[in-house]
Every structure is written in structure tokens, then in C-alpha cells.
PyMOL Python script that loads the backbone (N, CA, C, O; Angstrom):
from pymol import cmd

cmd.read_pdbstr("""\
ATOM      1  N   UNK A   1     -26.901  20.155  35.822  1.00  0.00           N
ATOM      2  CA  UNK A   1     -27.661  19.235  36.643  1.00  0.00           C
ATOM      3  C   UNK A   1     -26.865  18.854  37.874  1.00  0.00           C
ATOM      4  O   UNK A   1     -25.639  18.954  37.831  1.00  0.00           O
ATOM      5  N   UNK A   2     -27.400  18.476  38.834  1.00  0.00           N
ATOM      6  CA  UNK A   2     -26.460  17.913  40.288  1.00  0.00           C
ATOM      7  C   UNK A   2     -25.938  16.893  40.222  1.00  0.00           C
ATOM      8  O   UNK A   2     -25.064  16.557  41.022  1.00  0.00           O
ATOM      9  N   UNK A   3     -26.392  16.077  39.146  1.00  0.00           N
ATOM     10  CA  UNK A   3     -25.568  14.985  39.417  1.00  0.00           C
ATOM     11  C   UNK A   3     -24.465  15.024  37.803  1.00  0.00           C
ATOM     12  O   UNK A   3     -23.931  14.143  37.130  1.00  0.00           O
ATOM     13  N   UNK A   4     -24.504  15.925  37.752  1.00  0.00           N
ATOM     14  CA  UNK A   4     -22.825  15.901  37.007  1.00  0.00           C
ATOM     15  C   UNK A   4     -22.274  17.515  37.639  1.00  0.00           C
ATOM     16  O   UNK A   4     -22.715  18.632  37.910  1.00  0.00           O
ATOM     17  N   UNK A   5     -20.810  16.597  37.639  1.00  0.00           N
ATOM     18  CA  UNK A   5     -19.661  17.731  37.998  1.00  0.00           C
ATOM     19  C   UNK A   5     -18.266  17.740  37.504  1.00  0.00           C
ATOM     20  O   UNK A   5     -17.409  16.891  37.750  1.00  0.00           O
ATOM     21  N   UNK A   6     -18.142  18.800  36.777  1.00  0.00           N
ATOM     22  CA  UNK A   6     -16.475  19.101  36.350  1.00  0.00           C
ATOM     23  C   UNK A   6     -15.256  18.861  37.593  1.00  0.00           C
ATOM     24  O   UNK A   6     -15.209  19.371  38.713  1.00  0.00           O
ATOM     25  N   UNK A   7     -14.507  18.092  37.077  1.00  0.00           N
ATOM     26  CA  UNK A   7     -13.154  18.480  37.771  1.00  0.00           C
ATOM     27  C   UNK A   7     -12.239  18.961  36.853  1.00  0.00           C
ATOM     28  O   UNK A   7     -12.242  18.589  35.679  1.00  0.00           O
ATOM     29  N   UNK A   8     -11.309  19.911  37.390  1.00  0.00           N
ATOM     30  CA  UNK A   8     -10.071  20.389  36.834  1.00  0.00           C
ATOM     31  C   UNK A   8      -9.099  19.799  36.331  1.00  0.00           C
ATOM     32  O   UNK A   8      -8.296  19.288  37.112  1.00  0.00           O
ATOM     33  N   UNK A   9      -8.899  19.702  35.060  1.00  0.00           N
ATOM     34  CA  UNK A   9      -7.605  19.297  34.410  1.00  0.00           C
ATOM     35  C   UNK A   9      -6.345  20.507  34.081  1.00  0.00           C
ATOM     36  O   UNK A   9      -6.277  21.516  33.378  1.00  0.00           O
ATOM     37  N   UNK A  10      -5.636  19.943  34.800  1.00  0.00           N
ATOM     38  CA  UNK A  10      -4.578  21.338  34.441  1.00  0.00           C
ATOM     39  C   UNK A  10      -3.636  20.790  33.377  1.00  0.00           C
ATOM     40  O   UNK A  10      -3.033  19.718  33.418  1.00  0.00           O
ATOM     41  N   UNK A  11      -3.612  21.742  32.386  1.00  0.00           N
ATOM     42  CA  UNK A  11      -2.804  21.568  31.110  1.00  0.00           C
ATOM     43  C   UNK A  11      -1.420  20.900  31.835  1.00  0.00           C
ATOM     44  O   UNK A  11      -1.028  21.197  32.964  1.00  0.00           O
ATOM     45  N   UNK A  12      -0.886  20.097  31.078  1.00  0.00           N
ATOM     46  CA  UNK A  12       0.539  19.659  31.106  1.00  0.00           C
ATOM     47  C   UNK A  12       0.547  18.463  32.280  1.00  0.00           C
ATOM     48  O   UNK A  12       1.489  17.671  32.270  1.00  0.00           O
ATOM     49  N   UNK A  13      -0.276  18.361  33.072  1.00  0.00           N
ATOM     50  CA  UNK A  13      -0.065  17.883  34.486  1.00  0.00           C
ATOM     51  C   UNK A  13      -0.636  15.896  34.343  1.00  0.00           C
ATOM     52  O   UNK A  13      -0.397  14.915  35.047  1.00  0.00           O
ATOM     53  N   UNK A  14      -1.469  16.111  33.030  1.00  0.00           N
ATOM     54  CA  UNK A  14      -2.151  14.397  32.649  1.00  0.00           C
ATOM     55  C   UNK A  14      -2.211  14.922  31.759  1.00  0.00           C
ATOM     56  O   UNK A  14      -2.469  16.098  31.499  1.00  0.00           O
ATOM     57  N   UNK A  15      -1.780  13.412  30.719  1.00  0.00           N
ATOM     58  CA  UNK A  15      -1.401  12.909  29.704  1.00  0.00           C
ATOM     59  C   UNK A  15      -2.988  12.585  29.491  1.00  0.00           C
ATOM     60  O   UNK A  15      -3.549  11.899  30.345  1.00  0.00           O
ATOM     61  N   UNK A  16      -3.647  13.022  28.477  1.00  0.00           N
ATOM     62  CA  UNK A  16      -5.146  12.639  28.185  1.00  0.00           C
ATOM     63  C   UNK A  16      -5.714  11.024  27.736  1.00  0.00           C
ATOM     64  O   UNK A  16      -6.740  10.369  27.921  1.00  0.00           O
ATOM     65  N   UNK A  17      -4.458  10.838  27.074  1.00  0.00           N
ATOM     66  CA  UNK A  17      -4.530   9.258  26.757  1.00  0.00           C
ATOM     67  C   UNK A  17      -4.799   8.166  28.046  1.00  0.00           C
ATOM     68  O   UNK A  17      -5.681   7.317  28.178  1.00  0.00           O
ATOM     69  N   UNK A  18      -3.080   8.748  29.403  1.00  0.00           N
ATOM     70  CA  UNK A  18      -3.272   8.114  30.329  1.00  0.00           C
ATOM     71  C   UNK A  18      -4.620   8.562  30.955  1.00  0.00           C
ATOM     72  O   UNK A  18      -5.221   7.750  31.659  1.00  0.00           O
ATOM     73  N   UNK A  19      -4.927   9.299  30.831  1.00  0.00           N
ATOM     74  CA  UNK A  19      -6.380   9.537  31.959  1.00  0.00           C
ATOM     75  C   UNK A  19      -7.942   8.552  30.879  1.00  0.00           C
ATOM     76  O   UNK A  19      -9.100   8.431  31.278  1.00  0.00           O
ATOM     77  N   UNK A  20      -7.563   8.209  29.994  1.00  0.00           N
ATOM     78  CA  UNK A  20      -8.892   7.783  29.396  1.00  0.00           C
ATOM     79  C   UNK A  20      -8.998   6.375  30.301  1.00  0.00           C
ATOM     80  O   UNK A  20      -9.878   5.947  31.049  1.00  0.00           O
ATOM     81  N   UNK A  21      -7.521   5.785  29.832  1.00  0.00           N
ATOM     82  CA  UNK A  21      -7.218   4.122  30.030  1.00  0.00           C
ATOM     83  C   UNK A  21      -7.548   4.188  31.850  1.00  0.00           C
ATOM     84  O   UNK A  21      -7.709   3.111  32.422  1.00  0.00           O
ATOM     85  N   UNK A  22      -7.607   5.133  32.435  1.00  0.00           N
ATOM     86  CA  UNK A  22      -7.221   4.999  33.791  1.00  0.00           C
ATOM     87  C   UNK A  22      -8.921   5.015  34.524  1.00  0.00           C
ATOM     88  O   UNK A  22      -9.473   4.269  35.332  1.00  0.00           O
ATOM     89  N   UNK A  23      -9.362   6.238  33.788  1.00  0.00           N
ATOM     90  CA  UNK A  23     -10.966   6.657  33.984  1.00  0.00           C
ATOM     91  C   UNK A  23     -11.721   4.886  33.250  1.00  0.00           C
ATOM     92  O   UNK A  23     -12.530   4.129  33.787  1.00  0.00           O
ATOM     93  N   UNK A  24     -11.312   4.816  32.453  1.00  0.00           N
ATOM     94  CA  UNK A  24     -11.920   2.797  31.607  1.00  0.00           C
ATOM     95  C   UNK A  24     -11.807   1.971  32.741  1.00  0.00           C
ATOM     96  O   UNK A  24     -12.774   1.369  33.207  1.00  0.00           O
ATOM     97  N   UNK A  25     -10.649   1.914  33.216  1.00  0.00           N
ATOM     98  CA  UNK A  25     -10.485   0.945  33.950  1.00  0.00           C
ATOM     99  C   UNK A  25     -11.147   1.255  35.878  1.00  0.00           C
ATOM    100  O   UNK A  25     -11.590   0.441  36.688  1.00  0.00           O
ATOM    101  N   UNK A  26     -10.966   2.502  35.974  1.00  0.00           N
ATOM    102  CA  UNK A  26     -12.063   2.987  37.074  1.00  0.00           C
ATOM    103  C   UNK A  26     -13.288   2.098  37.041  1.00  0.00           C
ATOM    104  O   UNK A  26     -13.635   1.164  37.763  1.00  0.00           O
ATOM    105  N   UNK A  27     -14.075   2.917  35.529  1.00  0.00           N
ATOM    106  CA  UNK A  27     -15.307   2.906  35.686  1.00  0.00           C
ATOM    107  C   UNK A  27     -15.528   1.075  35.250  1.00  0.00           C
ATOM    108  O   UNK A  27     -16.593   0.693  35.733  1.00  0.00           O
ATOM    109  N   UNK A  28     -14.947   0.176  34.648  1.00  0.00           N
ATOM    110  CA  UNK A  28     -14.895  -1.160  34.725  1.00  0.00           C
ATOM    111  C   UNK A  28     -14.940  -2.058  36.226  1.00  0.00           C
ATOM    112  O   UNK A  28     -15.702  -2.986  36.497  1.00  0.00           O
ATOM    113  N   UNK A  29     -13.764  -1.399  37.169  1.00  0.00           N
ATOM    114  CA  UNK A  29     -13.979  -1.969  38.511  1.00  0.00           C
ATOM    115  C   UNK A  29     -15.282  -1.416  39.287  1.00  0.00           C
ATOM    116  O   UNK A  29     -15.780  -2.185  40.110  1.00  0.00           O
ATOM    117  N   UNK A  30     -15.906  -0.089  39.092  1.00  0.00           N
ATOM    118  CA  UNK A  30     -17.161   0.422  39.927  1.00  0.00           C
ATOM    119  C   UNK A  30     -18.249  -0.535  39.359  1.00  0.00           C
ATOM    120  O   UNK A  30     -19.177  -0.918  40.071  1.00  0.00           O
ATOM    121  N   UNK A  31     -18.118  -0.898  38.107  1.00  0.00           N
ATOM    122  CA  UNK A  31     -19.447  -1.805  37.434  1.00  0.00           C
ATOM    123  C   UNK A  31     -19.369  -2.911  37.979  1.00  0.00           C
ATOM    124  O   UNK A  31     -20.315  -3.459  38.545  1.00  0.00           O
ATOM    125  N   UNK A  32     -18.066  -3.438  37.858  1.00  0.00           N
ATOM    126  CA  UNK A  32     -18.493  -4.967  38.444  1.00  0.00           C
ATOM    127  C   UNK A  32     -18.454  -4.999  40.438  1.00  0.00           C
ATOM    128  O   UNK A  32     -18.120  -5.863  41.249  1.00  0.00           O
ATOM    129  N   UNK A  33     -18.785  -4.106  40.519  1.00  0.00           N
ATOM    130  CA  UNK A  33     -18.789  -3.628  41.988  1.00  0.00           C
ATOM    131  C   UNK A  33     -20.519  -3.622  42.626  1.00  0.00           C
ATOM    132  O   UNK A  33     -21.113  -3.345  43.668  1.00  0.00           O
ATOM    133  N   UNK A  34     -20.705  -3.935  41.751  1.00  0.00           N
ATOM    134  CA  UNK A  34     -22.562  -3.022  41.469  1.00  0.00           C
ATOM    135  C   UNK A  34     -23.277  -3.424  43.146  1.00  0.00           C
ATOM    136  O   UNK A  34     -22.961  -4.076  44.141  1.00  0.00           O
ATOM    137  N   UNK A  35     -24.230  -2.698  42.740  1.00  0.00           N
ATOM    138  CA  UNK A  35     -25.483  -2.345  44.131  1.00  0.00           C
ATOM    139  C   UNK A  35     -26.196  -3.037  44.295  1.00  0.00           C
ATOM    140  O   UNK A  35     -26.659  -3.313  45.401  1.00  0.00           O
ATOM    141  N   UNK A  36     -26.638  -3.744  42.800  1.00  0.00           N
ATOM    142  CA  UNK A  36     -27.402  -4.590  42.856  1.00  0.00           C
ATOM    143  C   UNK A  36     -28.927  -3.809  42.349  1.00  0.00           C
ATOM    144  O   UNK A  36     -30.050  -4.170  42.700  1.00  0.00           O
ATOM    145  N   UNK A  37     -28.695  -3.011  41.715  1.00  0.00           N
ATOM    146  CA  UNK A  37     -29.508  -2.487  41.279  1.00  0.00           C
ATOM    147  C   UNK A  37     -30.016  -2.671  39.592  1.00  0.00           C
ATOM    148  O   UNK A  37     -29.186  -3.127  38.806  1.00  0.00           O
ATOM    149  N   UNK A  38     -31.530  -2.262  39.042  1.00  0.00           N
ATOM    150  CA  UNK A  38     -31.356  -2.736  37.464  1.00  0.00           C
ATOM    151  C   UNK A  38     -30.973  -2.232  36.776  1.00  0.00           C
ATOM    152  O   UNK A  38     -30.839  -2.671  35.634  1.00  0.00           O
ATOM    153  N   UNK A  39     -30.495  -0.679  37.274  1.00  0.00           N
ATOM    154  CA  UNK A  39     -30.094   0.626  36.239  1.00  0.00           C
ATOM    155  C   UNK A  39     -28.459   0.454  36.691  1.00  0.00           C
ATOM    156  O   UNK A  39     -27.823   0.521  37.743  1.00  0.00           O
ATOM    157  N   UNK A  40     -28.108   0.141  34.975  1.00  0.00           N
ATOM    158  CA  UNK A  40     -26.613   0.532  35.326  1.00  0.00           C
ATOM    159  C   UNK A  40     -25.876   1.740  35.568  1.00  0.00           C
ATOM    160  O   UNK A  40     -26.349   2.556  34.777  1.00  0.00           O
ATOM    161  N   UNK A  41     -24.990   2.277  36.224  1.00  0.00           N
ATOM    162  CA  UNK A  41     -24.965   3.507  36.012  1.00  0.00           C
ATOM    163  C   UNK A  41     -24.269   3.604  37.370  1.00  0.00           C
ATOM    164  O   UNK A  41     -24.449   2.789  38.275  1.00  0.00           O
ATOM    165  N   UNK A  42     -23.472   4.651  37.440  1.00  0.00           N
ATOM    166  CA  UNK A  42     -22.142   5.496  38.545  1.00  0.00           C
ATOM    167  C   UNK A  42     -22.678   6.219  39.453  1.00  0.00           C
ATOM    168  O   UNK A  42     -22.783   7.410  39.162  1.00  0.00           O
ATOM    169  N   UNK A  43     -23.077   5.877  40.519  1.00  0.00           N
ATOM    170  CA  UNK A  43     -23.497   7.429  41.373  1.00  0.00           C
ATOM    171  C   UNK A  43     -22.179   7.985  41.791  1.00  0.00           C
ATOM    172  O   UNK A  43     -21.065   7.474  41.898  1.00  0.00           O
ATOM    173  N   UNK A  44     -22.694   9.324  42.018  1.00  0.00           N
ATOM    174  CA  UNK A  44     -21.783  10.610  42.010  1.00  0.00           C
ATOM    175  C   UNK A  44     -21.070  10.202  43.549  1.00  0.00           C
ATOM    176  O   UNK A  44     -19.925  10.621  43.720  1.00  0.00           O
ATOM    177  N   UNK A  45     -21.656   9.466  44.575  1.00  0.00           N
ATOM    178  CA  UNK A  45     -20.809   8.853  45.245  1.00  0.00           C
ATOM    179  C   UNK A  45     -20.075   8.219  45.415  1.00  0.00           C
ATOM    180  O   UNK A  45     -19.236   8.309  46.312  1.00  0.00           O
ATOM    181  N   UNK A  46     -20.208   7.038  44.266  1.00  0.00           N
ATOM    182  CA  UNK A  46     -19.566   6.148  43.764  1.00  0.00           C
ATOM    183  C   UNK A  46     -17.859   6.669  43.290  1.00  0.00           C
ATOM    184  O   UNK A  46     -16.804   6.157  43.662  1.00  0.00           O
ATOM    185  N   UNK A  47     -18.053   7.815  42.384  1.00  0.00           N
ATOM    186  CA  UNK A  47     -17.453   8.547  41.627  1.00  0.00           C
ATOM    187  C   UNK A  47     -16.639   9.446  42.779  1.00  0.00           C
ATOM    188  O   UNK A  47     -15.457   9.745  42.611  1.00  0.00           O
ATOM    189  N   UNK A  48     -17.176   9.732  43.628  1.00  0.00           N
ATOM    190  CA  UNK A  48     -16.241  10.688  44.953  1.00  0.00           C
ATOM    191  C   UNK A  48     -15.611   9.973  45.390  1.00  0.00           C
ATOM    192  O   UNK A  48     -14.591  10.392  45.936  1.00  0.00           O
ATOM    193  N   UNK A  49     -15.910   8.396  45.376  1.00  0.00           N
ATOM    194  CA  UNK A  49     -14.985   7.578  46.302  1.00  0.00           C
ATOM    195  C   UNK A  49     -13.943   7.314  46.216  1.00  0.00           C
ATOM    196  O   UNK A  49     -13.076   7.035  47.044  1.00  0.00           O
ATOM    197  N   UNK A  50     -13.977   7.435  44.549  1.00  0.00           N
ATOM    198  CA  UNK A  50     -12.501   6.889  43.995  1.00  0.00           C
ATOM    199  C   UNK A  50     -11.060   7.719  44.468  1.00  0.00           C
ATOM    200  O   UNK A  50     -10.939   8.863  44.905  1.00  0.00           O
ATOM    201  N   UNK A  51     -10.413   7.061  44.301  1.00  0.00           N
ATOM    202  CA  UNK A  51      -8.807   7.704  44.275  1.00  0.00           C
ATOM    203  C   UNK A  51      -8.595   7.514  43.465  1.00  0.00           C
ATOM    204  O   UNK A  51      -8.956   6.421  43.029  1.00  0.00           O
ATOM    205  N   UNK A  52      -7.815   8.456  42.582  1.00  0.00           N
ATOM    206  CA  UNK A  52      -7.168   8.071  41.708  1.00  0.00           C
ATOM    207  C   UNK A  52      -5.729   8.353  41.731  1.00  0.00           C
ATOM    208  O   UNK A  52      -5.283   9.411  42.175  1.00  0.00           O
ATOM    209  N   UNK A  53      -4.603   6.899  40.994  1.00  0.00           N
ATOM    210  CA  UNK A  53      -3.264   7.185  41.144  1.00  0.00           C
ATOM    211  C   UNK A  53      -3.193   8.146  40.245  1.00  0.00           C
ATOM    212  O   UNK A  53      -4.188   8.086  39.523  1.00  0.00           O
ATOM    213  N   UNK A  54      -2.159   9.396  39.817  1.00  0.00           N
ATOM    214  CA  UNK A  54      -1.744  10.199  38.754  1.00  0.00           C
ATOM    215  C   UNK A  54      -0.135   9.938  39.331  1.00  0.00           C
ATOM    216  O   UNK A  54       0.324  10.192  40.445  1.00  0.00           O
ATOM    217  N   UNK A  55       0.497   9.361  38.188  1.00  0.00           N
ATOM    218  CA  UNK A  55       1.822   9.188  38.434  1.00  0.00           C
ATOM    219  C   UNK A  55       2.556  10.779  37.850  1.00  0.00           C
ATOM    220  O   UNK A  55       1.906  11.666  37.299  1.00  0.00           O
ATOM    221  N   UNK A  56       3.997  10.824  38.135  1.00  0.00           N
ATOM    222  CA  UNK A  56       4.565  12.147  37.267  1.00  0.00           C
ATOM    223  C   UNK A  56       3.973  11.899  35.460  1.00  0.00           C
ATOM    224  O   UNK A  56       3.584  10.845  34.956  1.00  0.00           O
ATOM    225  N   UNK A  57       4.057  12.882  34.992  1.00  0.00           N
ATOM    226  CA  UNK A  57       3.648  12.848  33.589  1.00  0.00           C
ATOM    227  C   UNK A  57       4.863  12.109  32.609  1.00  0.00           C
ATOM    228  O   UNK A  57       4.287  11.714  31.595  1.00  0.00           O
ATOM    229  N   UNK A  58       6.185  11.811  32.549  1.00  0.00           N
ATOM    230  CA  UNK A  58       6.623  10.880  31.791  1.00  0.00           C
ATOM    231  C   UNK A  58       6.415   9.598  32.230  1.00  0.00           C
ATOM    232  O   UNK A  58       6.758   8.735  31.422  1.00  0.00           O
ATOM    233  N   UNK A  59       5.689   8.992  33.871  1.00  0.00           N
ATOM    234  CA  UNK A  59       5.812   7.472  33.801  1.00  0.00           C
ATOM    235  C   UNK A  59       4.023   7.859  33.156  1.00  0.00           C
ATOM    236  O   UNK A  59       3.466   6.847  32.731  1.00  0.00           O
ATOM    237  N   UNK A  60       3.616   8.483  33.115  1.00  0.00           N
ATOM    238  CA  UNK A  60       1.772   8.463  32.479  1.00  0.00           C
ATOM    239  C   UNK A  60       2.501   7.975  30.883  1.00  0.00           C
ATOM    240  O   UNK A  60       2.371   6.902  30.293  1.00  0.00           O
ATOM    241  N   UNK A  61       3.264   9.166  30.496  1.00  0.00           N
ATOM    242  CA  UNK A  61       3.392   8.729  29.016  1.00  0.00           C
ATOM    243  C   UNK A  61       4.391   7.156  28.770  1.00  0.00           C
ATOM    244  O   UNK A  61       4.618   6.439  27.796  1.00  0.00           O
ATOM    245  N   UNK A  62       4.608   7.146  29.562  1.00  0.00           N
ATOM    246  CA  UNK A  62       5.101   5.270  29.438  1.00  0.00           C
ATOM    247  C   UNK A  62       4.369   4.200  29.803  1.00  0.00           C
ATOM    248  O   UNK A  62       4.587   3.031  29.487  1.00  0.00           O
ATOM    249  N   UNK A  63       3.345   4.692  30.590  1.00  0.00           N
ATOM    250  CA  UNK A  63       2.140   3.199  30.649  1.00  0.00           C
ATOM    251  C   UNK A  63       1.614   3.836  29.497  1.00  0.00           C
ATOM    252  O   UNK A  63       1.349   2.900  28.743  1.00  0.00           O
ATOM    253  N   UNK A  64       1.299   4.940  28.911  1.00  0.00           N
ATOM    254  CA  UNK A  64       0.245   4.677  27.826  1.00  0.00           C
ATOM    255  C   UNK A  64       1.055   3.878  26.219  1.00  0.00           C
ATOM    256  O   UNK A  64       0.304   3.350  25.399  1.00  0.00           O
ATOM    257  N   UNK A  65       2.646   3.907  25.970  1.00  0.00           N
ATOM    258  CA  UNK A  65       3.290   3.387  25.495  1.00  0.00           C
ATOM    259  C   UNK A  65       3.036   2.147  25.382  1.00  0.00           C
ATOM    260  O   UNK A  65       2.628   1.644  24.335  1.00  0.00           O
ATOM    261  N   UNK A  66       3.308   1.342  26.740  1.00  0.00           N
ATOM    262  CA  UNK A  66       3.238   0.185  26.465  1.00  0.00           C
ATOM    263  C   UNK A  66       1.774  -0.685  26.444  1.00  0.00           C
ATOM    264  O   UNK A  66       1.614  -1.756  25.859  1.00  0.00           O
ATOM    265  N   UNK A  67       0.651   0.119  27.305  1.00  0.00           N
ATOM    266  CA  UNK A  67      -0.858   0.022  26.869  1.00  0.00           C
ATOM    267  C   UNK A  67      -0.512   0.211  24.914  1.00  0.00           C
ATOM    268  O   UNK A  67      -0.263  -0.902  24.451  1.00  0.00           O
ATOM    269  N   UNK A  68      -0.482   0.947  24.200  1.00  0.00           N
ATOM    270  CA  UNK A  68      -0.941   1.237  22.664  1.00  0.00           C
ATOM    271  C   UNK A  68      -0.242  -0.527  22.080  1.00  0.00           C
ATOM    272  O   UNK A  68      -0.729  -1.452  21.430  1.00  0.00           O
ATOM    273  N   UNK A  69       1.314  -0.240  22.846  1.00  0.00           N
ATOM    274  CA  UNK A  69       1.723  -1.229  22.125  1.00  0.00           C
ATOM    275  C   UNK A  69       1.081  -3.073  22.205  1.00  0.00           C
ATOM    276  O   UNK A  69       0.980  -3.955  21.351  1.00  0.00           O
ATOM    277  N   UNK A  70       0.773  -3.002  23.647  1.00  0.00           N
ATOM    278  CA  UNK A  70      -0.064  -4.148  23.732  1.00  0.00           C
ATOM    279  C   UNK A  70      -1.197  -4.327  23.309  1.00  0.00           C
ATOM    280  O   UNK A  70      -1.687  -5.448  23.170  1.00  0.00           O
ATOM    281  N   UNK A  71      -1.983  -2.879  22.950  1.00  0.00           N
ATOM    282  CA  UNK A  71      -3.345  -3.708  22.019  1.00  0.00           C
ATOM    283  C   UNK A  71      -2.815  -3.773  20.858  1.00  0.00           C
ATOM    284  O   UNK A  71      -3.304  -4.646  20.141  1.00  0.00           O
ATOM    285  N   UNK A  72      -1.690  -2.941  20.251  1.00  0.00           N
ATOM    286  CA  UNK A  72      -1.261  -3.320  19.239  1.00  0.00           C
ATOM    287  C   UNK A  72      -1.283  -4.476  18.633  1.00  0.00           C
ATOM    288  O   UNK A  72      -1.912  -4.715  17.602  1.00  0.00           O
ATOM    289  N   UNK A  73      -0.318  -5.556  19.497  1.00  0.00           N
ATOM    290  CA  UNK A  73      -0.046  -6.888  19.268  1.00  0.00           C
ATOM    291  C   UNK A  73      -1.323  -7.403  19.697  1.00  0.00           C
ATOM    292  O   UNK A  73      -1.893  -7.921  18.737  1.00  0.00           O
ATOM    293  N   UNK A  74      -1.982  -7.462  20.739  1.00  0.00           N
ATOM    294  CA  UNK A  74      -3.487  -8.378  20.558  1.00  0.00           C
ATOM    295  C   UNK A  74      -3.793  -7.629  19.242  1.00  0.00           C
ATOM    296  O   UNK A  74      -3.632  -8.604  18.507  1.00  0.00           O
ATOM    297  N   UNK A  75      -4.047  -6.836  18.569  1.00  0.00           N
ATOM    298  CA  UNK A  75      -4.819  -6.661  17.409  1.00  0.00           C
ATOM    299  C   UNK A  75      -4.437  -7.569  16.148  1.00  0.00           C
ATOM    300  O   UNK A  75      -5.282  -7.999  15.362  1.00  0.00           O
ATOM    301  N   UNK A  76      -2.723  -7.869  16.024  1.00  0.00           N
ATOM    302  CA  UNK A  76      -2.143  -8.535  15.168  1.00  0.00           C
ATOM    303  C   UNK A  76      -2.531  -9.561  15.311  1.00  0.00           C
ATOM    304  O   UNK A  76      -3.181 -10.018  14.371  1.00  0.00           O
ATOM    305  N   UNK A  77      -2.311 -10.529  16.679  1.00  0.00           N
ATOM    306  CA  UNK A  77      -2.530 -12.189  16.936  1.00  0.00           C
ATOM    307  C   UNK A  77      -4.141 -11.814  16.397  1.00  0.00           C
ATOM    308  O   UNK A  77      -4.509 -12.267  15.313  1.00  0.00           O
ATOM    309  N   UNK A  78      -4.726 -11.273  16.920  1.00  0.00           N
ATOM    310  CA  UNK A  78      -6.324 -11.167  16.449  1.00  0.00           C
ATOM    311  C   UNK A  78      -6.381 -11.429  15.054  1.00  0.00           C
ATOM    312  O   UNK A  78      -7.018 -12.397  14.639  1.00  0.00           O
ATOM    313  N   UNK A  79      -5.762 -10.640  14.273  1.00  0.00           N
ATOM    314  CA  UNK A  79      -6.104 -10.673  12.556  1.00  0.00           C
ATOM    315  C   UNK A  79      -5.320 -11.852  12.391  1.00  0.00           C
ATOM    316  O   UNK A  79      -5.877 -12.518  11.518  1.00  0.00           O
ATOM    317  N   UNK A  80      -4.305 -12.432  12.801  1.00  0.00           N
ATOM    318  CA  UNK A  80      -3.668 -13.441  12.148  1.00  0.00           C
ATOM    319  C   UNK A  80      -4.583 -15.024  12.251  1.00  0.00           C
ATOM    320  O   UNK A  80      -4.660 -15.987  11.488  1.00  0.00           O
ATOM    321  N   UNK A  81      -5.327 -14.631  13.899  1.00  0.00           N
ATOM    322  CA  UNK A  81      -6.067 -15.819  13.991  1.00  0.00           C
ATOM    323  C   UNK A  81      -7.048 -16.090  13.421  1.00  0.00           C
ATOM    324  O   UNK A  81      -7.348 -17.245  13.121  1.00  0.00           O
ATOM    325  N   UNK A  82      -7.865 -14.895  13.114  1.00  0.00           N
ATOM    326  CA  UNK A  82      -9.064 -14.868  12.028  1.00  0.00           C
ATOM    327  C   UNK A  82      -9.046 -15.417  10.695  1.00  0.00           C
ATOM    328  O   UNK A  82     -10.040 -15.321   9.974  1.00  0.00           O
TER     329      UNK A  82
END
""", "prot")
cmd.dss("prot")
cmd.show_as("cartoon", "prot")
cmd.util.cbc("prot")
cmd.orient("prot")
């Protein structure tokens, strides 16, 4: 369909974890960005606009480190407060 399109991931080059948390947090700032429209949803322009940072691949695998480890601990305070 035209309004979806592949981009290239080259093996070794992103950390898949870092690209989920990074693509979440993308598509979180485009939403609360909105058009003002009733259909939620990304246009493919929307989606061209972005930049995205890709740091070297060991600082990717160290934000996703300390991302796991911080929901980690919110998950603990979570169960402890419950």
C-alpha cells in the first residue's frame, strides 16, 4: 500500500531494543503533537519528518541498560506499593 514503507535496518548497526524505546518515544511526541484531527494515527509525512538520533551501537546498548533497569525499579516500588 502507499502509505506504508520499509526502511533499512542494517544488521549490527541498531540495537533492536534501542530502536523500539526510541521509535515509542517518537511516535508518543508525534501524538501529542496532533492535527487536530478525530482519527488518531501518523501520516507518512509526519513519519518523514522525523530525525532520528542513532548513537554508535555500544552507547545504544547503554541507554537500553539503564532504560530495562529503570522500569525495573518502577516495577519493584510498583509491587511494593500495591
Amino acid at each position: 500500500q502507499d502509505n506504508q514503507a520499509l526502511i533499512p535496518i542494517y544488521p549490527g548497526a541498531i540495537n533492536s531494543h534501542f530502536l523500539f524505546h526510541l521509535l515509542l518515544h517518537e511516535m508518543q511526541t508525534l501524538k501529542f503533537s496532533g492535527r487536530g484531527t478525530t482519527i488518531s494515527g501518523i501520516t507518512k509525512k509526519q513519519l518523514a519528518d522525523v530525525n532520528l538520533w542513532i548513537p554508535p551501537i555500544a552507547e545504544q546498548s547503554r541507554i537500553v541498560a539503564a532504560l530495562e533497569s529503570a522500569y525495573t525499579q518502577y516495577d519493584e516500588i510498583s509491587e511494593t506499593l500495591s
